[in-house]
Rosetta silent file (secondary structure, phi, psi, omega in degrees, C-alpha in Angstrom):
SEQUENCE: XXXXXXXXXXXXXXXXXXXXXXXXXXXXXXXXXXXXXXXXXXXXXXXXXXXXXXXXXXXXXXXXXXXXXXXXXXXXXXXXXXXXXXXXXXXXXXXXXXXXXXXXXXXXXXXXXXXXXXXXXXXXXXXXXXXXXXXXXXXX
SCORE:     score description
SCORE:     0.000 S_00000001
   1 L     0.000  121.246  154.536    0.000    0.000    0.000 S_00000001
   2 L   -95.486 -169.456 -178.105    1.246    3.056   -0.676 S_00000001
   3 L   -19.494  -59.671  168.957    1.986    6.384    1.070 S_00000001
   4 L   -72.601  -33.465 -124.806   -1.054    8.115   -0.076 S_00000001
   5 H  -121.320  -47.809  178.549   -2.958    5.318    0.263 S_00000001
   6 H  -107.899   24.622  157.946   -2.444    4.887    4.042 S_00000001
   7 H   -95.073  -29.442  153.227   -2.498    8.419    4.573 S_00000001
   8 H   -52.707  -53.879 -177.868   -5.956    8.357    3.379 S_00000001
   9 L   -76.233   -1.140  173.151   -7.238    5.205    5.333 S_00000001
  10 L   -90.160  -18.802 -175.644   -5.578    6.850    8.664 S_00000001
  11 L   -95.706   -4.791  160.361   -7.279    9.922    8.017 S_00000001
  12 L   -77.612  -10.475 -156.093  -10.741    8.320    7.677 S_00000001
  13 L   -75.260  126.649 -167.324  -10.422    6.519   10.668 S_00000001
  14 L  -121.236   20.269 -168.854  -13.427    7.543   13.022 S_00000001
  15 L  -115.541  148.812 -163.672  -12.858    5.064   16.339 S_00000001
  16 E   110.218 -155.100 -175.594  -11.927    7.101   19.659 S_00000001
  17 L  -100.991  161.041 -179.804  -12.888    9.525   21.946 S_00000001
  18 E  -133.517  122.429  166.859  -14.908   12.443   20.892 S_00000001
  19 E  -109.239  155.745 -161.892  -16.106   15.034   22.377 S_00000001
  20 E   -85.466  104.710 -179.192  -19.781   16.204   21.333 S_00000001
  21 E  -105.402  153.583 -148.262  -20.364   19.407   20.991 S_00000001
  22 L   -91.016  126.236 -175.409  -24.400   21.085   21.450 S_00000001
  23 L   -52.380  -61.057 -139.357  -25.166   22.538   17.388 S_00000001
  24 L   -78.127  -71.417  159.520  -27.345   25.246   19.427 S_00000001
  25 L  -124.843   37.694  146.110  -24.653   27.111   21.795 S_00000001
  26 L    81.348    8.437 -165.658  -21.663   25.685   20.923 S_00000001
  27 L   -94.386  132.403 -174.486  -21.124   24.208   24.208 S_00000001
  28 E   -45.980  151.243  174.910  -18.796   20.856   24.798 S_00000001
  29 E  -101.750  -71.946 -155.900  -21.780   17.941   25.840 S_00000001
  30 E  -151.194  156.128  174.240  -20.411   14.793   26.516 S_00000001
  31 E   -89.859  140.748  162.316  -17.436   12.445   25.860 S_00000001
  32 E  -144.839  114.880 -177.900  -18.419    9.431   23.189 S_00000001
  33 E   -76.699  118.442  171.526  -16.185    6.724   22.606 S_00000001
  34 E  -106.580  141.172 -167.181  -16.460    5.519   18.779 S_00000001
  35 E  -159.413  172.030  172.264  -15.048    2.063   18.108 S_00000001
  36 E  -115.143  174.072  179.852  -15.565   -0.871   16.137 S_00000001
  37 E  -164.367  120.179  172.480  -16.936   -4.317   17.033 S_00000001
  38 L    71.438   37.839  171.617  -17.734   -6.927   14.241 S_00000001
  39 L    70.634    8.282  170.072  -16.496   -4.990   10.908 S_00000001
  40 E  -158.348  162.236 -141.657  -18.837   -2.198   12.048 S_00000001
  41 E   -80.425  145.871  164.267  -19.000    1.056   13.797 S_00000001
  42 E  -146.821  173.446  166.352  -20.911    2.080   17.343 S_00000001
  43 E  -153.425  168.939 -157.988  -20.284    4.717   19.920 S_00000001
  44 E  -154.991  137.320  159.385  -21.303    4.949   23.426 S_00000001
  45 E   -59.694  146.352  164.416  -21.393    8.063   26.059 S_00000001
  46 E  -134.074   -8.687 -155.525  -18.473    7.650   28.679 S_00000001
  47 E  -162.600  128.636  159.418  -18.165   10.874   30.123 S_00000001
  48 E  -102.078  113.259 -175.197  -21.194   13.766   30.540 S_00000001
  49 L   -80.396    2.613 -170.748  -19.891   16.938   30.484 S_00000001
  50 L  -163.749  133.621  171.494  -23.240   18.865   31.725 S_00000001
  51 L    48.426   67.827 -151.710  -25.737   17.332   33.871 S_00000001
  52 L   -77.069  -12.428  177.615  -23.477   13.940   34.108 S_00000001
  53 L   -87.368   26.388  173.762  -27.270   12.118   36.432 S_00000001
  54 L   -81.119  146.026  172.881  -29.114   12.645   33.084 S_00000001
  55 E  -106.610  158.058 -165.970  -31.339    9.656   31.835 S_00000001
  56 L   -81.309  124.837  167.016  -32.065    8.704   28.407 S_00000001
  57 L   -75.961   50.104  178.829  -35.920    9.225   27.584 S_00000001
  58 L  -119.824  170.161 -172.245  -36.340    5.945   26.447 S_00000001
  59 L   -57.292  135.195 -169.366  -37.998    2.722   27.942 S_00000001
  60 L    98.796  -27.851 -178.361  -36.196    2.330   31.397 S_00000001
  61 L    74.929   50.078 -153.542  -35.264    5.513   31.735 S_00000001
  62 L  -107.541  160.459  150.313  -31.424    4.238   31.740 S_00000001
  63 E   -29.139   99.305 -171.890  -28.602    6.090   32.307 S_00000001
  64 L   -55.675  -48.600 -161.682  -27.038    8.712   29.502 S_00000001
  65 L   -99.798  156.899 -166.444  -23.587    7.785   30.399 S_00000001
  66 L    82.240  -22.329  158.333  -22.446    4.223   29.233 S_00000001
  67 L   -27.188  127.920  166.541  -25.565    4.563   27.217 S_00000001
  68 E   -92.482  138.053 -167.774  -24.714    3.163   23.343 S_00000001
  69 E  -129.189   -8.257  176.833  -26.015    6.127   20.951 S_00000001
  70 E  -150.712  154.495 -168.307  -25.100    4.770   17.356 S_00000001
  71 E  -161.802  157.467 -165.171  -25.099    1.113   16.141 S_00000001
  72 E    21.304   32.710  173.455  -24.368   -0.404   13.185 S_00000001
  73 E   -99.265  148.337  -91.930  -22.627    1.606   10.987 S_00000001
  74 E  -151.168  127.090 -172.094  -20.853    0.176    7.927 S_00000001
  75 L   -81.311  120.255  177.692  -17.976    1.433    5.982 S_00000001
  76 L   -98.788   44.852 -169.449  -18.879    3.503    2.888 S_00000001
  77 L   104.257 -139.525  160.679  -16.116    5.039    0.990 S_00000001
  78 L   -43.599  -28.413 -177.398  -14.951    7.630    2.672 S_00000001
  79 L  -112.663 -145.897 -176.160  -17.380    7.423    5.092 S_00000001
  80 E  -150.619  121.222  171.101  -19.674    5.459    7.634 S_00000001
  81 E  -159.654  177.226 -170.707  -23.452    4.891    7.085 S_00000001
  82 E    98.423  -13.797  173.423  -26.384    2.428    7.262 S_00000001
  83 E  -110.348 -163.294  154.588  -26.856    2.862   10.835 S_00000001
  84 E   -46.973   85.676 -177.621  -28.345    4.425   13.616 S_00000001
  85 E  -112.063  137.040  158.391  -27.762    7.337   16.374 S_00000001
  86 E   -88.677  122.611 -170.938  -30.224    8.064   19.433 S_00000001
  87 E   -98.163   61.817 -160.246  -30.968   11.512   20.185 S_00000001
  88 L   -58.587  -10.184  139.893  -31.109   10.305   24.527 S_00000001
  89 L   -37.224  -36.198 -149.134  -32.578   13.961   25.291 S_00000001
  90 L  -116.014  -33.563  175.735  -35.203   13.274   23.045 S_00000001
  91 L    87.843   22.593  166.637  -35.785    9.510   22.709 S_00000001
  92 E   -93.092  173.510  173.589  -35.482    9.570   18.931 S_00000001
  93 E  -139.540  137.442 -179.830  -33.692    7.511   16.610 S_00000001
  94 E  -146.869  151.136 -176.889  -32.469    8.727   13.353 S_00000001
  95 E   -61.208  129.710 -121.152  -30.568    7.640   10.820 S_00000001
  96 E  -138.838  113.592  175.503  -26.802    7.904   10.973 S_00000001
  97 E  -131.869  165.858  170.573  -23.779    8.639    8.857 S_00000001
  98 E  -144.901  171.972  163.493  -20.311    9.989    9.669 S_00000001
  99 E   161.242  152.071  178.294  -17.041   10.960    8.245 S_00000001
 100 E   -52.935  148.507  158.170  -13.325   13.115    8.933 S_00000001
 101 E  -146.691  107.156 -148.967  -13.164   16.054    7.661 S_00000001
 102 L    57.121 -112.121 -174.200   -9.514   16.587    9.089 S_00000001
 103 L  -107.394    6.046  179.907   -9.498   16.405   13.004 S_00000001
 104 E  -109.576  151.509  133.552  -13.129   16.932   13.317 S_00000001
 105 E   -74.585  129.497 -166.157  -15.729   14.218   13.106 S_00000001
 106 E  -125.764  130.537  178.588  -18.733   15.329   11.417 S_00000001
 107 E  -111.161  125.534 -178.458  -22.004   13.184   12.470 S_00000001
 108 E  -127.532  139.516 -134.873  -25.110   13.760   10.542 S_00000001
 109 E  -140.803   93.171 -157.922  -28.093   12.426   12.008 S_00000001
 110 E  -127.111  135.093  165.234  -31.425   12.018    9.122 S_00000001
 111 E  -112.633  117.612 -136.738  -34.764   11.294    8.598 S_00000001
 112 L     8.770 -109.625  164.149  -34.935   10.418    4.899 S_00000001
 113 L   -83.251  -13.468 -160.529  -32.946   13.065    2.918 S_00000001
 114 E   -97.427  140.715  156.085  -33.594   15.668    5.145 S_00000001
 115 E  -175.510 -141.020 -150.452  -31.491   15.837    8.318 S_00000001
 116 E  -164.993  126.281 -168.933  -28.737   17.767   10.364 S_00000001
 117 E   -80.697  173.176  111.342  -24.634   17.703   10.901 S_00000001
 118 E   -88.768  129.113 -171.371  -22.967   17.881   14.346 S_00000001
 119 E   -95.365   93.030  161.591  -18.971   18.394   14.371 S_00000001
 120 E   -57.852  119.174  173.431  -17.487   16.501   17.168 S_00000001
 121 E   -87.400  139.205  173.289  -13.871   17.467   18.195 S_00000001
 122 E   -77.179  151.273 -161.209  -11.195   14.975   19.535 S_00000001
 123 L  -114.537   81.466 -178.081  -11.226   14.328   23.179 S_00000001
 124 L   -92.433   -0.785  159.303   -7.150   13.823   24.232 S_00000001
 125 L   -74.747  -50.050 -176.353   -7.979   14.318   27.753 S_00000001
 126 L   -30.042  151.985  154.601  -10.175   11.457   28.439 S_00000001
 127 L  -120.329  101.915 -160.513   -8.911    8.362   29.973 S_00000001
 128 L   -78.158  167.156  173.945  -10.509    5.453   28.916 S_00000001
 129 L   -74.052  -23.155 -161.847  -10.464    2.030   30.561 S_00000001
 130 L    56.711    5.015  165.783   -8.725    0.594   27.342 S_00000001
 131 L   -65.484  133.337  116.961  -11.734   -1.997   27.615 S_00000001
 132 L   -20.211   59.045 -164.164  -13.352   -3.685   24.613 S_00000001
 133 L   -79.529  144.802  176.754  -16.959   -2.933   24.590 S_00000001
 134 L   -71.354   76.195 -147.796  -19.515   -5.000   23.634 S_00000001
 135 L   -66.168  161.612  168.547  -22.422   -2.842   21.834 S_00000001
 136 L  -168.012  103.594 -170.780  -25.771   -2.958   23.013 S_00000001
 137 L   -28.256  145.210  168.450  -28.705   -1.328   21.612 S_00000001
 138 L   -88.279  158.064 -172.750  -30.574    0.387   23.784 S_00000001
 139 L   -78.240   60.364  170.746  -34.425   -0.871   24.574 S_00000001
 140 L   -10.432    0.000    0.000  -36.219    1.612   22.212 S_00000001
């Protein structure tokens, strides 16, 4: 492979920490570790940066952090799509694509063509566990 070639796939690469920032006032949210499991992409809250006792408005009422918020997405070119992100303020689910665009992650989050980007910054402060999580849908 050459040079260019794995300067591209390193710069696509979309697994780590992130942090989430709110599209509305610009304010950091939450930490969300993106990773892969089984050839395809999920991410999960680890770290709430505002109101860290919030629960997800979904059946149980579970916990935001630790919470899995995107499932099953699938590498597309450049990018990541076919799956799924939960909006745990809101209790929606909407359909889910990503991709780099440099050091930012850009998540866009759709209900048929219409939908809406958020730009997630990387999160070098966190300190992860260095655990191997196991995705797990949340109980819609």
């Amino acid at each position: 492979m050459g040079l260019c070639a794995l300067a591209a796939q390193a710069a696509a690469n979309v697994t780590g920490y992130w942090t989430t920032i709110d599209d509305e006032t610009g304010d950091a949210k939450s930490v969300v570790q993106v990773y892969e499991y089984q050839g395809k992409v999920y991410g999960r809250v680890v770290e709430l940066l505002q109101n860290p006792g919030a629960k997800a408005k979904i059946k149980g009422s579970p916990a935001v952090k630790g919470l899995t918020i995107i499932w099953d997405l699938e590498k597309d070119g450049d990018s990541y799509s076919g799956g799924e992100i939960l909006d745990p303020t809101k209790g929606k689910v909407y359909g889910c694509e990503m991709w780099r665009e440099g050091e930012k992650l850009i998540v866009r989050g759709k209900i048929a063509f219409l939908g809406r980007n958020q730009t997630w910054l990387p999160n070098k402060t966190f300190k992860g566990t260095g655990d191997k999580p196991t995705p797990k849908k949340p109980a819609l």
